[in-house]
N, C-alpha and C positions, 0 to 999 in steps of 0.2 A: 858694263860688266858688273857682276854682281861677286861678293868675298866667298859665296860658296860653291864659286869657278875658278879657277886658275889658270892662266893662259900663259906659255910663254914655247916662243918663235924660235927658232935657229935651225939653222943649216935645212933651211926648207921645209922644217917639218914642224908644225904646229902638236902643240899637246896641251889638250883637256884634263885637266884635274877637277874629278869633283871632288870638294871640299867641305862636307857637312859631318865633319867626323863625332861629332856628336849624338847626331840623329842616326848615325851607321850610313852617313851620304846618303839615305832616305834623298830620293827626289820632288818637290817642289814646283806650282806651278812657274814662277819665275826663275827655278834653274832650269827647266825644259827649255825655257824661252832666251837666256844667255845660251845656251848649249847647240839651239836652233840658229840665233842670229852667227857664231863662230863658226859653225858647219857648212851655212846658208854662203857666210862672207870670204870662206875660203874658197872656196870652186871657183870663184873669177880674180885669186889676188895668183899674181904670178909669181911671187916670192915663196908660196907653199906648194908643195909637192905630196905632202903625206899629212895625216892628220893621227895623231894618238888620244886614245880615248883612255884614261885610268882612273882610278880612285885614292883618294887617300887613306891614312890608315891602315888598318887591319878586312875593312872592309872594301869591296868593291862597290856596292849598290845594295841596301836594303830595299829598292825598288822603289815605289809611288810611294810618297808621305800618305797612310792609311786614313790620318787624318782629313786629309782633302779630301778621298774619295768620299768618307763622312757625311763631308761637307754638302759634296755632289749630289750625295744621293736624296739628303738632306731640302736640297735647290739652293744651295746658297754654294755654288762654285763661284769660279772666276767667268767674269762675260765673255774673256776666252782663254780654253784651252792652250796653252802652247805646247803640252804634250804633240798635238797632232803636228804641229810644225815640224818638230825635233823629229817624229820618226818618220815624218815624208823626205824630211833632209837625210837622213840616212837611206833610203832606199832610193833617191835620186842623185844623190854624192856619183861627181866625177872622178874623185880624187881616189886613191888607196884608205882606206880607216885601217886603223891596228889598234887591238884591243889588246889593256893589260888585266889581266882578273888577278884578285888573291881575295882569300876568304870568302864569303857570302854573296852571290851573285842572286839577288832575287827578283822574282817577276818579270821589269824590261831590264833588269841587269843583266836578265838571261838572253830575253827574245831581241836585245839591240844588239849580239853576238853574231845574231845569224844574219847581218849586215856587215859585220865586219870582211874584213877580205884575210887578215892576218889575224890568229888571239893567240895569244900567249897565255897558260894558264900556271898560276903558281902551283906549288903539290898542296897549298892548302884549301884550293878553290873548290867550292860547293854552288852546283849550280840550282836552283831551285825555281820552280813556276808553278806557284801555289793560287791560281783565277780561280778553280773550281773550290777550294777551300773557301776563298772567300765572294762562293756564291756567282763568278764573274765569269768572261769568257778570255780566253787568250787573246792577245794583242799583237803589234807590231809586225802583221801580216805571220804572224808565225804560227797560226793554224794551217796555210801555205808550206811554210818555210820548213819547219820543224819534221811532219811528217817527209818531206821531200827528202831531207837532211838524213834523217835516224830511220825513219822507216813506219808506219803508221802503229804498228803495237809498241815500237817503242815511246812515241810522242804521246799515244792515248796514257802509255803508262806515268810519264812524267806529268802531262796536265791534270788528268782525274786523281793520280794520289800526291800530288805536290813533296812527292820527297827529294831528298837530296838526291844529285847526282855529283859523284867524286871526280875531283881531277882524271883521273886515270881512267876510270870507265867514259866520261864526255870527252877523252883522245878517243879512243877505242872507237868511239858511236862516232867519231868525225865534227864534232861541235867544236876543235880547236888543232890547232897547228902542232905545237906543242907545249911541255911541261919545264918548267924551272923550278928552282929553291925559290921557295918568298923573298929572302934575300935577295936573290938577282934580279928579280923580276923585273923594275923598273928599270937596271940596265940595259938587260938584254931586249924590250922593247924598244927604246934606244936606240941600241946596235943594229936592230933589223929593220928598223925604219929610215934610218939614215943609209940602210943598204938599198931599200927601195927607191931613195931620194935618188939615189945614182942612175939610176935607172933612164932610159929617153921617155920624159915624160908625154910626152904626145903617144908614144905605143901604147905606157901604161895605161891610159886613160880610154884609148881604143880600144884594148883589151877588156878591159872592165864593163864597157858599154857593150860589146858583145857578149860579156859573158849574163847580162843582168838585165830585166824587164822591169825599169823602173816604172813603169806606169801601170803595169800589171800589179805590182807592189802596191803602192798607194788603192789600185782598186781596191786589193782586198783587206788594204787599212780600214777604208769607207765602209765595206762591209759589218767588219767585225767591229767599228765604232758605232756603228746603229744598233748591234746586239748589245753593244758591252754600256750603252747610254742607257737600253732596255734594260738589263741588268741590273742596274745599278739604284734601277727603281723599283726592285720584286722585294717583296716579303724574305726572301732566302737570305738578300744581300742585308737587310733591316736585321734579320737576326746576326749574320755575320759580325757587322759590324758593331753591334753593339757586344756580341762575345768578344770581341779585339779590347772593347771600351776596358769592358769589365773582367778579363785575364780571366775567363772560363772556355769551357769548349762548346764549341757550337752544338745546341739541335737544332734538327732541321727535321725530324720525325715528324713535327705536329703543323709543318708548312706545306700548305697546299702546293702542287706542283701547278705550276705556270708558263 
């Protein structure tokens, strides 16, 4: 395990903490791959039953460290990704996930939601999926998922202009269970996850596989990782990211379309 994971067990239910409160939990090729190997290793331990996923901090997820993608686009990644691990492990999870959000949910802080089965959203939570800002295509099957979810004008609207979406409007659209004070938030995940634990987990688990096409998921992971690899090689994403570099705002007027 790695410090900017947190793990800890009881009463069946395993809970994830990311812990990069510095970076805003910005995620990291090697926290994908702690977060893949916990998720991976809980579906066969018989001691968990529920899995929670939260953030530490103020934030929940400033999403991919921008800087790797960088790096990616650059050719100087990781020889491998464990992003893809981590979101095949979420769309193939036997188990129940419950999601805690407060503050900034961005990019797959947003699109590993529409894998959860439980979210709890604090009233501070902003959900944001900013790909096409930065030149990119959405991910974690949730060019799928999203339109299915919300409805296809509302998904085109949150992809193409990357604004926030509010606590209370992502109840409304069906992106989450329900709303808490930030303050409770981490209990009241807690409390509903330990209520799930109760639960006959052999139904639970049956339930889930009916309701869920894990392999239809991963297709359309495959998919959208061959555009989003294309991507990430185009002139569009070269200028993005070097406006990220350099704290201006992106043109894209004088880049050839591709």
């Amino acid at each position: 395990m790695i410090p900017e994971l947190d793990t800890d067990l009881a009463g069946g239910v395993l809970t994830l903490t990311i812990s990069r409160t510095d970076k805003k939990n910005a995620l990291t090729n090697a926290m994908y791959g702690a977060l893949a190997d916990a998720i991976e290793g809980a579906q066969d331990d018989p001691g968990i039953r529920v899995v929670v996923i939260r953030g530490a901090g103020d934030t929940f997820s400033a999403g991919n460290d921008v800087s790797e993608f960088a790096a990616q686009a650059a050719g100087n990644g990781p020889a491998e990704r464990h992003v893809t691990r981590f979101l095949h492990s979420l769309a193939t999870a036997r188990l129940p996930l419950v999601a805690a959000v407060q503050g900034k949910a961005v990019g797959v802080g947003t699109t590993m939601l529409l894998h959860c089965d439980y979210v709890l959203l604090a009233d501070d939570a902003q959900l944001i999926t900013p790909f096409i800002n930065l030149a990119l295509v959405p991910e974690a099957a949730s060019s799928l998922l999203m339109p299915l979810r919300v409805g296809h004008a509302r998904a085109f609207e949150m992809f193409a202009l990357g604004e926030p979406v509010a606590a209370a409007q992502a109840l409304a659209w069906g992106l989450a269970n329900r709303i808490v004070p930030a303050h409770q938030l981490h209990a009241e995940a807690k409390a509903m996850a330990a209520r799930i634990a109760a639960k006959p987990a052999g139904s639970l688990l049956a339930m889930k596989g009916l309701m869920r096409d894990g392999q239809a998921l991963v297709a359309q992971m495959e998919a959208e990782s061959a555009c989003f690899e294309a991507r990430l090689k185009s002139a569009e994403a070269r200028e993005a990211f070097s406006a990220f570099a350099q704290r201006r705002p992106a043109d894209f007027s004088k880049v050839a379309r591709a």
